[in-house]
C-alpha positions in Angstrom: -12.3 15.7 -21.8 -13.2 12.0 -20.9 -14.9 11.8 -17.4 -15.4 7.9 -17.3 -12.3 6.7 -16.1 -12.1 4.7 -12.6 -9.3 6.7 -11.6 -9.5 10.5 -11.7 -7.7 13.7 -10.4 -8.3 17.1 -10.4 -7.1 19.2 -14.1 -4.7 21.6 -11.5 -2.4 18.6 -10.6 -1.7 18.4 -14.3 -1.7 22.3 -14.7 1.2 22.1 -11.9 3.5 20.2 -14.1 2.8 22.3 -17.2 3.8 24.9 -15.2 6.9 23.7 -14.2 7.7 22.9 -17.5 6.6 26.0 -18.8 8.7 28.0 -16.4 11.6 25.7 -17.6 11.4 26.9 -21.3 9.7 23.9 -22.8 7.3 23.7 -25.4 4.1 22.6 -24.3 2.9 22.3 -27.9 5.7 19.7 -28.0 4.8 18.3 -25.3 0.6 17.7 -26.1 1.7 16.1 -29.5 4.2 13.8 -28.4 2.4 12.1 -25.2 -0.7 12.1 -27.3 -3.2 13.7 -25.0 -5.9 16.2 -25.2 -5.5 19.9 -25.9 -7.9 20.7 -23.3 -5.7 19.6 -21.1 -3.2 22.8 -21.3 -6.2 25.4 -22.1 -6.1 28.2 -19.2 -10.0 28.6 -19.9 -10.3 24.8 -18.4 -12.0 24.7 -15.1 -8.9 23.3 -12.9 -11.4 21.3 -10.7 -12.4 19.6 -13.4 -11.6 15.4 -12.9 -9.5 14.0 -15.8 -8.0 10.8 -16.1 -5.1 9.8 -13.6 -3.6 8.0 -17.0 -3.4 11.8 -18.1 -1.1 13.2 -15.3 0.7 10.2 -15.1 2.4 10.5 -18.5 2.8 14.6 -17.9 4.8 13.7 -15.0 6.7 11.1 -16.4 7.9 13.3 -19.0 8.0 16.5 -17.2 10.3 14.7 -14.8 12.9 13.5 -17.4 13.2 16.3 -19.1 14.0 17.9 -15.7 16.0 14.8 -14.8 14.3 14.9 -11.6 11.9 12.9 -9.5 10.9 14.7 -6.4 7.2 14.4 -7.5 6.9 17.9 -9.2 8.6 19.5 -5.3 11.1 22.3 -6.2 13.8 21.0 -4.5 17.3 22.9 -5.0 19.0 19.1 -4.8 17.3 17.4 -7.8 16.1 14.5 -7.4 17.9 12.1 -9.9 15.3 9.9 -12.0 14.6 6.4 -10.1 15.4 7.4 -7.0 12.1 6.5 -5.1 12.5 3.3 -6.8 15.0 2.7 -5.3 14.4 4.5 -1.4 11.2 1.8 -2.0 13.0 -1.0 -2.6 15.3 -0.5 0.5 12.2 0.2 2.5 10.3 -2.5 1.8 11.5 -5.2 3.4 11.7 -3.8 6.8 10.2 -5.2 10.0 8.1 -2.2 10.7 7.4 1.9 10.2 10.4 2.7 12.9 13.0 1.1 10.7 11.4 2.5 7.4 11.9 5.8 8.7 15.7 5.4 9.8 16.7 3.5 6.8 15.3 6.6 4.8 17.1 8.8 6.7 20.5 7.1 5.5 19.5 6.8 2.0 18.7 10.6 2.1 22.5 10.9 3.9 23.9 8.9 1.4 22.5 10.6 -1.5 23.0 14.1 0.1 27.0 12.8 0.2 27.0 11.8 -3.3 25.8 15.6 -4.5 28.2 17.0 -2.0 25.5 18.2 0.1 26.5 18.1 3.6 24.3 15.2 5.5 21.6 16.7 7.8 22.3 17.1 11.5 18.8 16.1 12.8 17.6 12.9 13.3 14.9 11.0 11.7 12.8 11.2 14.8 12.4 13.0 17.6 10.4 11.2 20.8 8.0 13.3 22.4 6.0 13.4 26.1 1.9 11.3 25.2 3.3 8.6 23.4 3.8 10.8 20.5 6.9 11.1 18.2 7.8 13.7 15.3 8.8 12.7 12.3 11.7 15.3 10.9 11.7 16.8 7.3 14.3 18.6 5.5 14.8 21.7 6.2 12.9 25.1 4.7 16.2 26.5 3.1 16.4 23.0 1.0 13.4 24.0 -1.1 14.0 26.1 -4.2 11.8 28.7 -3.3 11.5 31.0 -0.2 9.1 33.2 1.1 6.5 32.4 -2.3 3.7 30.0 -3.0 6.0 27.5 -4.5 7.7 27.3 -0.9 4.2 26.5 0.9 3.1 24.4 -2.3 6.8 22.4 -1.8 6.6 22.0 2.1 3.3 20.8 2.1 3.0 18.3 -0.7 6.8 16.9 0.7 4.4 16.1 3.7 1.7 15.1 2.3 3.0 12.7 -0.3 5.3 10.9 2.6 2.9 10.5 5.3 0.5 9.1 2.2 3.2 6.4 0.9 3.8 5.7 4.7 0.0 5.0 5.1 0.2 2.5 2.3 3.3 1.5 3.5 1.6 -0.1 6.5 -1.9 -0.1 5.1 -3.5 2.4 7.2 -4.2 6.1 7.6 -2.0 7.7 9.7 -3.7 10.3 11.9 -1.7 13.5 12.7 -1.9 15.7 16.2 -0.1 18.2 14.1 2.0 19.6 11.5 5.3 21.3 12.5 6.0 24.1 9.9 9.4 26.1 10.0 7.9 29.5 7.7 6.1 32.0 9.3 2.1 31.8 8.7 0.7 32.5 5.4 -1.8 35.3 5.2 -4.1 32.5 4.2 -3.3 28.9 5.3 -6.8 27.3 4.6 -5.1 25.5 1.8 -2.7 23.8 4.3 -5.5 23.2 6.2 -7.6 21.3 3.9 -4.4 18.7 3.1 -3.1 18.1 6.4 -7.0 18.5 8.9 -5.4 19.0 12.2 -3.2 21.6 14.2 -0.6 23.8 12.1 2.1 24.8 14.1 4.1 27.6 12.2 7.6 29.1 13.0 8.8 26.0 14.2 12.0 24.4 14.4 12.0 21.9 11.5 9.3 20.5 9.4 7.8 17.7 10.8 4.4 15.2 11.7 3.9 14.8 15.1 2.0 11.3 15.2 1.0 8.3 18.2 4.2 6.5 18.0 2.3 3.2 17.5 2.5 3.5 14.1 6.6 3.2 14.5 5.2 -0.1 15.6 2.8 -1.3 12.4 4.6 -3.7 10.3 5.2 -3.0 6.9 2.4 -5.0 4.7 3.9 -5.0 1.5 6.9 -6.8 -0.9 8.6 -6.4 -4.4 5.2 -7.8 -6.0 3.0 -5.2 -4.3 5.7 -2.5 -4.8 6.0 -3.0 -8.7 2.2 -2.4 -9.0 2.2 0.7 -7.1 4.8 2.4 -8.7 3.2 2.2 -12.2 0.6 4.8 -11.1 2.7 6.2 -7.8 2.6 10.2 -8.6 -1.5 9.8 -9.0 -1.8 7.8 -5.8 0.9 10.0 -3.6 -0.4 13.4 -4.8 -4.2 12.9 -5.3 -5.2 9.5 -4.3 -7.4 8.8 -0.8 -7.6 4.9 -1.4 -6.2 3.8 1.9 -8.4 6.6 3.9 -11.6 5.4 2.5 -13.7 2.3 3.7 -13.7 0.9 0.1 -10.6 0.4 0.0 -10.9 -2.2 3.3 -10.4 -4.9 0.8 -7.3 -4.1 -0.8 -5.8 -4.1 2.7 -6.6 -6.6 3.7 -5.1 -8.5 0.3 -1.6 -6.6 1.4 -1.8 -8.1 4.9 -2.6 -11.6 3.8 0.3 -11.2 0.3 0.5 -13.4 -2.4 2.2 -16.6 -0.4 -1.3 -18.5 0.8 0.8 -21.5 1.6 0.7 -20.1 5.2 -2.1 -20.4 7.9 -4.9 -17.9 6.5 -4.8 -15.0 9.1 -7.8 -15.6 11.4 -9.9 -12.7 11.4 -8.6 -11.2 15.2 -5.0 -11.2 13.7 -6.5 -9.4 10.3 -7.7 -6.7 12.5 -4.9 -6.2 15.0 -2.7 -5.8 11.8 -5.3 -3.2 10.2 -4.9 -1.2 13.7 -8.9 -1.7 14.2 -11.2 -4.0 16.8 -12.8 -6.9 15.3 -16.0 -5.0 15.3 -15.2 -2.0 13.3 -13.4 -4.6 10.6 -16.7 -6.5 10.6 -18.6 -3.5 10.1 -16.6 -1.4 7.2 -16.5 -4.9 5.6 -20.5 -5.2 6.0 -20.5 -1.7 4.0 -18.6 -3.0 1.1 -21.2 -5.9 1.0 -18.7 -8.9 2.0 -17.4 -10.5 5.1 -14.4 -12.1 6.3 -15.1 -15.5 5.5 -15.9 -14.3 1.7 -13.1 -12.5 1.8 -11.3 -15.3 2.3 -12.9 -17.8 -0.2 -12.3 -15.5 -3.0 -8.7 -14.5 -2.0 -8.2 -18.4 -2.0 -10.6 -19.1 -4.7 -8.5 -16.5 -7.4 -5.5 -17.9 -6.4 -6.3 -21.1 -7.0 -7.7 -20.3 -10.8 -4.6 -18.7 -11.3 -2.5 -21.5 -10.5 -5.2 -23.8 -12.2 -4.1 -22.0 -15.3 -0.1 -23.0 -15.2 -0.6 -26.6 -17.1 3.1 -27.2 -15.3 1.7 -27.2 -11.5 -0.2 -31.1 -10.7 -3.3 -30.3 -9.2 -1.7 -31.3 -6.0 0.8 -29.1 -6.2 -1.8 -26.3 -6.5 -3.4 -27.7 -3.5 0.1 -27.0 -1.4 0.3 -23.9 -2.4 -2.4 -22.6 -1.2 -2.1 -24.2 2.2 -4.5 -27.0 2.4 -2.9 -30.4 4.4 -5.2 -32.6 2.0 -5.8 -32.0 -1.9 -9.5 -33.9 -1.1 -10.4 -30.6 1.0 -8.9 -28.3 -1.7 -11.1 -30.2 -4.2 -14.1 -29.7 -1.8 -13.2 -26.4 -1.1 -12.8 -25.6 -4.9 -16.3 -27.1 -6.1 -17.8 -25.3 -3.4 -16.9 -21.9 -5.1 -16.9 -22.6 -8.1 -19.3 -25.9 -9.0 -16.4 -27.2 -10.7 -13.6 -29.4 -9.4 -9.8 -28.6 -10.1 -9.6 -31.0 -13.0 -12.8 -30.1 -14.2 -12.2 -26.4 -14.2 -8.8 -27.0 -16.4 -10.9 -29.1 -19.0 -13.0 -25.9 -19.2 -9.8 -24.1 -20.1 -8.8 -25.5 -23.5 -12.6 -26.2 -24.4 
């Protein structure tokens, strides 16, 4: 199996949908020939651990979740989830003013949706405030899942967890650090594997599932909108289930881009405001950018500098135009500005275009 792809997960995500389908009654022979992908893939001699590419799983879980006309992320759920429903939970997300009001809105959309299968709304709200500045963050109940008492119950609780607190991180475009993790089953005989997902207190035999978080997160505003959204949700299962972008220091950039968005017509945030919205001092922004090799002020130059190629390249848009857009007063200091990072001017570089 290929191993040069930038984007890889582990062969036991996949395996985890063939199962599922498997369990259903579907042919997986079927299933290799018509998504086109390796045989490897579905051999039980494969090492699971081995990385394949993301582009692999993505189209097993595409399919695997139409055929079960459900989208709850390969979660047995006993209320299936009906195909474009995240879509559409995003989409109502997305545009509000902070985490807080993400979390209530969800709450309704999962009442609605509840009401529309028949189901009976749940009872407990979205949050629950705690004592330390802490809140908890209520899930649906254990008896909701498909399975009780089995390693599909632990695997479904978890990865319902796991994969929300992870869309909430990019949601806001940090990690979100847990004090714990409120679990309603009794223990497992062995919970390392809960361990390794979640890295922080497991409380079992609890009252609901839940994250138990600083509540200043209610507080981050949310960095995205419909543009950023649409590119996520081409690869979402690979990024929810498997991806550690927004934990890692490499990813620092791409934050940053989802704080600043694609309107550059507005004041450039300076770097103090960059940082307050990335939940970090000054200092440690400097320094994780200083181990990606860039800083701020490059940063900026080549957010401003891309932007304005791209723009460059609509022969519609007067130079001028071009020069508004991306938030300069005079189109002599977007000229300047342009030459400086490119040795070109404006006019110059769209010559270069058709030559």
């Amino acid at each position: 199996m290929r191993k040069d792809s930038s984007e890889t997960v582990p062969l036991k995500y996949v395996r985890t949908l063939i199962r599922v389908a498997e369990e259903q009654g579907y042919d997986i022979n079927h299933m290799a020939g018509r998504l086109d992908l390796p045989r490897a893939l579905f051999s039980r001699q494969a090492d699971p651990l081995e990385e394949i590419p993301a582009e692999h799983y993505n189209k097993v879980y595409g399919f695997v979740m139409s055929m079960l006309q459900d989208e709850s992320l390969g979660i047995s759920m006993k209320q299936p989830t009906p195909s474009g429903s995240f879509r559409m939970l995003s989409l109502y997300l997305i545009h509000c003013a902070n985490l807080e009001q993400a979390f209530i809105r969800a709450h309704e959309f999962q009442s609605f949706c509840r009401q529309l299968a028949g189901v009976p709304p749940s009872l407990r709200p979205a949050l629950q405030y705690l004592e330390g500045d802490r809140v908890l963050h209520i899930f649906p109940d254990s008896e909701e899942f498909a399975a009780q008492d089995s390693e599909l119950a632990w695997y479904s609780i978890a990865h319902t967890l796991a994969v929300w607190r992870r869309f909430c991180s990019w949601l806001i475009g940090t990690h979100i650090d847990l004090y714990e993790v409120h679990i309603q089953l009794a223990e497992p005989a062995d919970p390392s594997y809960l361990k390794r997902i979640f890295d922080c207190p497991l409380l079992f035999g609890q009252e609901c599932n839940g994250l138990v978080f600083a509540s200043k997160y209610l507080r981050a505003p949310l960095l995205h909108d419909e543009e950023s959204l649409r590119q996520f949700l081409r690869s979402a299962p690979y990024h929810l289930l498997a991806n550690t972008e927004v934990d890692s220091d490499e990813g620092i950039v791409a934050q940053m881009r989802r704080v600043v968005g694609h309107d550059l017509s507005r004041e450039f945030p300076s770097v103090v405001a960059m940082a307050d919205s990335l939940h970090m001092s000054v200092r440690t922004l400097r320094r994780r950018l200083k181990e990606v090799g860039t800083t701020y002020q490059e940063f900026k130059d080549q957010t401003r500098c891309e932007a304005a190629s791209r723009l460059l390249s609509r022969p519609e848009l007067k130079v001028n135009a071009v020069a508004a857009l991306l938030g300069f007063d005079e189109p002599s200091a977007f000229h300047r500005s342009f030459k400086k990072w490119t040795g070109a001017t404006p006019g110059e570089y769209r010559l270069s275009l058709h030559t």
